[in-house]
C-alpha positions in Angstrom: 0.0 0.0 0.0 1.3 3.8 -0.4 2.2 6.0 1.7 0.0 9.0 1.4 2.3 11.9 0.5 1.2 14.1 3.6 2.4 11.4 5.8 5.8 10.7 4.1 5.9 14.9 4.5 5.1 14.3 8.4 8.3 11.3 8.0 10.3 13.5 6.5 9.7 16.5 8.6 10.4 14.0 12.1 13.6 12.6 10.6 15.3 15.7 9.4 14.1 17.4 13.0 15.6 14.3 14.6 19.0 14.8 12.7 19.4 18.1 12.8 19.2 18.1 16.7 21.1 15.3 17.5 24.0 15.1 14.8 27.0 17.9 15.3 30.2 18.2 14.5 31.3 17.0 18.0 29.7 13.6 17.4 31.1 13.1 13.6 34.5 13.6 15.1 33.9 11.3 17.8 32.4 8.9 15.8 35.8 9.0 13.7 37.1 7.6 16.8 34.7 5.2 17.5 33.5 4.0 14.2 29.3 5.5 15.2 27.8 7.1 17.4 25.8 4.6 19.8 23.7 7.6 21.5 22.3 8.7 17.9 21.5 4.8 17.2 19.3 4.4 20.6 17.7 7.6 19.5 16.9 6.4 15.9 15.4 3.0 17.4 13.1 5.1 19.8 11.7 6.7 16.5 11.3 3.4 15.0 13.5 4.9 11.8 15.9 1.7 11.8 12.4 -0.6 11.2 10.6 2.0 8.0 9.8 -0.8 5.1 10.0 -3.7 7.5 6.3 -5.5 8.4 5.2 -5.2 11.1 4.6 -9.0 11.7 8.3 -9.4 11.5 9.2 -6.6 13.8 9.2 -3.6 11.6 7.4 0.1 11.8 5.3 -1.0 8.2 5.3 1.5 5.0 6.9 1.5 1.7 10.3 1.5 0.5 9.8 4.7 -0.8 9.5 6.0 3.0 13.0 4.6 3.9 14.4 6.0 0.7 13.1 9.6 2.1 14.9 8.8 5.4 18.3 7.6 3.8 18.5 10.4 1.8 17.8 12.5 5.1 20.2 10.7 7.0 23.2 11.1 4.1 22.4 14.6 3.8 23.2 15.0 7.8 26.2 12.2 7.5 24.8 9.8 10.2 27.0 7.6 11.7 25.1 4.6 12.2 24.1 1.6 10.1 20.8 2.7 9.3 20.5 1.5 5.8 21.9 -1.9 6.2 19.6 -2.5 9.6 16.7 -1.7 7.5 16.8 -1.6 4.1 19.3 -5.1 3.7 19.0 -7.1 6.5 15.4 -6.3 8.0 14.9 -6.9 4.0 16.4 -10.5 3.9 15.1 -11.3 7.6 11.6 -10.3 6.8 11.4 -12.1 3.2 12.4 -15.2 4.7 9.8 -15.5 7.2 12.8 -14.5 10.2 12.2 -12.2 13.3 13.9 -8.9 12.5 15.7 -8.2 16.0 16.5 -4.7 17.5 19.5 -3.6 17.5 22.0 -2.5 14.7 22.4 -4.9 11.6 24.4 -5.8 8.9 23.9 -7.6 5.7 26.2 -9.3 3.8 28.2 -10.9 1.4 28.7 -7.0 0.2 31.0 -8.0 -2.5 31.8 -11.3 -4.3 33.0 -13.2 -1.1 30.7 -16.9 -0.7 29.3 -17.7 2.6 28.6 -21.7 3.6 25.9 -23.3 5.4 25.9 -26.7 6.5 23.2 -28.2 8.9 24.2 -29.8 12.3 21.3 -31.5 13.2 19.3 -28.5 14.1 21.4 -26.1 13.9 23.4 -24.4 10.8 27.5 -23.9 11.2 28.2 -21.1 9.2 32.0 -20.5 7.8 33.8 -17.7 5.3 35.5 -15.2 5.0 34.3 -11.4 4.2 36.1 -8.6 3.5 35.0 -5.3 4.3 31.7 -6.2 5.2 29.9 -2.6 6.6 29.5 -2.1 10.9 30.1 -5.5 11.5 32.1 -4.6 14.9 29.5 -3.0 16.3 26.4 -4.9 14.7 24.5 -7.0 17.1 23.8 -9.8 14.4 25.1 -10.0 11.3 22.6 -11.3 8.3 24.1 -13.3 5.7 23.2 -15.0 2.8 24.7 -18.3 2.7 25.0 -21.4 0.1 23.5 -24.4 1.8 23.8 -27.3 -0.5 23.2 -25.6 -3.6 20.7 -23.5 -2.1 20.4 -20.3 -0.9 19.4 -19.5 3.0 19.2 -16.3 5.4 21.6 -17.2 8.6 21.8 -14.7 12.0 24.9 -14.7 12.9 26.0 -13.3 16.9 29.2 -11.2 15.9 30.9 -12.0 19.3 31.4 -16.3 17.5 33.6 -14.5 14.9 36.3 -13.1 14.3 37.1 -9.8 13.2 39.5 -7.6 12.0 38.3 -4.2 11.7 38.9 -2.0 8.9 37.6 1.2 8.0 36.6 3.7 4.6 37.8 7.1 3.7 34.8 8.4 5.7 36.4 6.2 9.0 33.0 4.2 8.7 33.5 0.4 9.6 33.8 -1.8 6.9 35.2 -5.0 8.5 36.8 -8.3 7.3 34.9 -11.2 9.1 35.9 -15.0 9.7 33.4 -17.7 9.8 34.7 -21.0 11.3 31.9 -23.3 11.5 30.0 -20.2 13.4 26.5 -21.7 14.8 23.4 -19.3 13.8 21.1 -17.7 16.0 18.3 -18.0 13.3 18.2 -19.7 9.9 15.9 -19.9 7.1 15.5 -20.5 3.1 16.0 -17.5 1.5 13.0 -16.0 0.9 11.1 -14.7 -2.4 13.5 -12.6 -4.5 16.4 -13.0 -1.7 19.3 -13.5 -4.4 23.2 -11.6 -4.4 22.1 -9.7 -7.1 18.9 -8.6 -5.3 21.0 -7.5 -1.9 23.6 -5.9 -4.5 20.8 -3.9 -6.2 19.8 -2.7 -2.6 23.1 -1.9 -1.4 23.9 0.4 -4.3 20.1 1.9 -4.1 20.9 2.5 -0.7 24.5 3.6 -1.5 22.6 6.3 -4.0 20.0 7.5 -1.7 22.5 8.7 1.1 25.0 10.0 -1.8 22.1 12.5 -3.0 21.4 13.3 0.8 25.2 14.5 1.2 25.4 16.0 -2.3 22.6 18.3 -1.4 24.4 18.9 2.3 27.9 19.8 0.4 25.8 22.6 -2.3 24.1 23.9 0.5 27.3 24.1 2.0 29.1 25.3 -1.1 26.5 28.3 -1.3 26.4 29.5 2.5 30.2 29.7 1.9 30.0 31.6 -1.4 27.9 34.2 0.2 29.8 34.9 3.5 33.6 34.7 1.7 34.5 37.8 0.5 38.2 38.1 -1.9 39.4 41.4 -3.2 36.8 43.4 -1.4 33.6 41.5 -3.1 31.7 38.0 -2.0 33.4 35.1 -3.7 29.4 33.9 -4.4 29.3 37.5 -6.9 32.6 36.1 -9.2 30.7 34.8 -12.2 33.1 32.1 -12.2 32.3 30.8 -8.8 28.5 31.5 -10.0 28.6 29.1 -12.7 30.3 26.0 -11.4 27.9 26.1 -8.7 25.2 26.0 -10.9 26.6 23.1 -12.8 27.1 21.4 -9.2 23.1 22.2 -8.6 22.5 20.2 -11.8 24.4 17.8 -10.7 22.6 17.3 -7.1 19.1 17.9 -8.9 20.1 14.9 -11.4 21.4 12.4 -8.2 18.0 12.9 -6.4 15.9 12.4 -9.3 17.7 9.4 -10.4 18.1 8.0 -6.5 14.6 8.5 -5.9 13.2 7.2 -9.3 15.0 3.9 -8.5 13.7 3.9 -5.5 10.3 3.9 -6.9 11.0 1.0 -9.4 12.0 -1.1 -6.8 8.5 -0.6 -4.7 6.7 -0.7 -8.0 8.4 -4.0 -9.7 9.9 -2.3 -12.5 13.0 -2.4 -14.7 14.7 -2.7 -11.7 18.1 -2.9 -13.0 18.1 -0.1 -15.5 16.7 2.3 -12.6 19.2 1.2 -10.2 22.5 1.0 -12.2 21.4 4.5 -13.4 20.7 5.9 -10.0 24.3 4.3 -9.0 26.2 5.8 -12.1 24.8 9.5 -11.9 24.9 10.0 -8.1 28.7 8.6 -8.3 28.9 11.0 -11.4 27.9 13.6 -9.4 30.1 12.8 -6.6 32.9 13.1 -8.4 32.1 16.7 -9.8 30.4 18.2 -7.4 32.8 17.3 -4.7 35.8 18.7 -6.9 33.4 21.8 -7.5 32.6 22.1 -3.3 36.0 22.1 -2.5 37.7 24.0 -5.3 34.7 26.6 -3.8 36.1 26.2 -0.3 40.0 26.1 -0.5 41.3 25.1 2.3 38.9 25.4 4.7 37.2 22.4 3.1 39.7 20.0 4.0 40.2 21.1 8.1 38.6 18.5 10.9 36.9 21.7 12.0 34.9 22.2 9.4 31.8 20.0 8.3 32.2 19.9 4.4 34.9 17.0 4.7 32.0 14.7 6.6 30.6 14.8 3.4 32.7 14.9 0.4 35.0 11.4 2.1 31.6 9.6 2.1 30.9 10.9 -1.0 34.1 9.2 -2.4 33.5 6.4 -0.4 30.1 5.6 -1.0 30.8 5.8 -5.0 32.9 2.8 -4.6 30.8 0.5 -2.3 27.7 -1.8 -4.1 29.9 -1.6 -7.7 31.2 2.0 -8.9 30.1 3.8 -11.7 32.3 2.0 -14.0 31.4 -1.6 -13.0 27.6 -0.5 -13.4 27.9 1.5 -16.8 29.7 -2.1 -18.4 26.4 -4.3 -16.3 23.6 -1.6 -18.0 25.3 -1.6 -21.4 25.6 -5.4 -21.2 21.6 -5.7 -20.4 20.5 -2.8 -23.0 22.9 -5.0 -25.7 21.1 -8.3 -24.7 17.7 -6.3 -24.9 18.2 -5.3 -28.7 17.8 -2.0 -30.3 13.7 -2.4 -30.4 13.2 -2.2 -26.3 15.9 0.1 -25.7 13.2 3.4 -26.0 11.0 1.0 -24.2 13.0 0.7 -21.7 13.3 4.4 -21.0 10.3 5.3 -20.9 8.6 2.4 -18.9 9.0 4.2 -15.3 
């Protein structure tokens, strides 16, 4: 069912109000330290944001994925650091779909690359072992969700982070991203994997998820970029008044203007069942396009000042360069939608456009 567009207004008004009192700049940098910031986390599961787009039979807070794409791109554009996308939107996904309790607490969801995780059943129990590399919060996940072979099939496994071992690892943006080791790990829950479960389905999440908080912090560094452009002032005029300075921002609001459209359209195949790959490899490519430029662009704006711990533009331009990378980069997505449009044939590739 669809979220009336009031309410998703009301969601969106809560979250950014929720963000915007409780993320500063003293908790980024402390969450540098520290790898997130647990006191935001028990505040997001006291608003029931971590659950959006999970049933409510499993767990969840109900609505559409459309209402968690609204809060990712809230909580990128205010550079959270928590694992709100992975708790929700992959493994509350992949608990939910295969008939699993989604537990409270921070989650995780993996394989997030091309590592292979093994099930084998011990009576009633699964042992799980493998190896992932860099797999996102798993340190300071209370379970980690993994989709596992198990004798040629695939199955959903809970996994209790404290039977593994870990070697923790970080991105540019000093996020975790974790290598774990399996040995024969037992699992706390276990399950086929449900309808539409797959690696290419979790992939597709990850880098609609990926795209969602990209456009969030694209839209924090042009805001960012602007406020700046106003208040510097070089050879006795505002910076914001040099018709140089005045263009590349424009081109940089392009930019964000084409990342949200394309993040949020994906978004909406996904609820809706559509060409789900052509929306999401698009959304994936432009928002990492956009990354790329309008980073350079916000900190070209900026000089130096961009760069220092003290000042908040850095928080998002290294997730920005981060976040391009993780669920497949532009370039690894361009070759996949190119691929597809080939196989397709000349004939549906209008279609194919113009279907959403």
């Amino acid at each position: 069912m669809n979220t009336p567009k009031d309410v998703r207004s009301m969601l969106i008004e809560s979250a950014t109000r929720l963000f915007s009192d409780n993320v500063d700049q003293k908790m980024l940098e402390a969450a540098k330290r520290d790898g997130w910031s647990e006191r935001l986390w028990q505040t997001l599961e006291q608003a029931e944001l971590p659950r959006v787009s999970v049933p409510e039979e499993a767990g969840g807070a109900g609505g559409t994925l459309s209402d968690l794409a609204a809060v990712l791109r809230v909580a990128g554009r205010f550079t959270a650091p928590a694992p709100l996308a992975e708790t929700s939107m992959l493994a509350g996904w992949m608990l939910a779909a295969s008939g699993l309790p989604v537990p409270r607490g921070a989650l995780t969801a993996g394989p997030a690359g091309d590592d292979v995780v093994s099930a084998r059943r011990n009576g009633s129990r699964w042992n799980v072992s493998g190896t992932l590399a860099r797999l996102p919060w798993a340190r300071i996940a209370k379970r980690l969700v993994l989709l596992a072979q198990a004798d040629g099939d695939a199955a959903v496994v809970s996994i209790d982070p404290a039977r593994c071992e870990i070697r923790p690892g970080r991105n540019l943006a000093h996020e975790p991203r974790d290598e774990v080791i399996l040995d024969n790990v037992p699992a706390e829950e276990a399950a086929p994997a449900g309808t539409g479960v797959t690696r290419s389905a979790l992939k597709l999440r990850g880098a609609l998820a990926r795209s969602l908080m990209m456009a969030g912090a694209l839209e924090r560094a042009l805001e960012l970029s602007v406020g700046y452009a106003q208040q510097r002032v070089q050879f006795g005029r505002k910076i914001g008044q040099f018709q140089a300075i005045q263009q590349e921002l424009a081109r940089f609001g392009g930019e964000v203007a084409a990342a949200v459209a394309a993040a949020l359209s994906a978004a909406g195949a996904v609820e809706r069942g559509g060409d789900v790959i052509l929306a999401v490899a698009s959304a994936k490519i432009r928002t990492a396009e956009a990354a790329r430029e309008g980073a350079l662009i916000a900190h070209q704006v900026h000089g130096a000042i961009g760069v220092t711990d003290e000042y908040a533009l850095h928080h998002s331009t290294l997730r920005l360069w981060a976040w391009r990378d993780e669920y497949g980069n532009e370039a690894e997505w361009a070759r996949a939608l190119g691929g597809i449009t080939q196989k397709r044939g000349a004939d549906q590739f209008w279609p194919a456009l113009t279907a959403n």
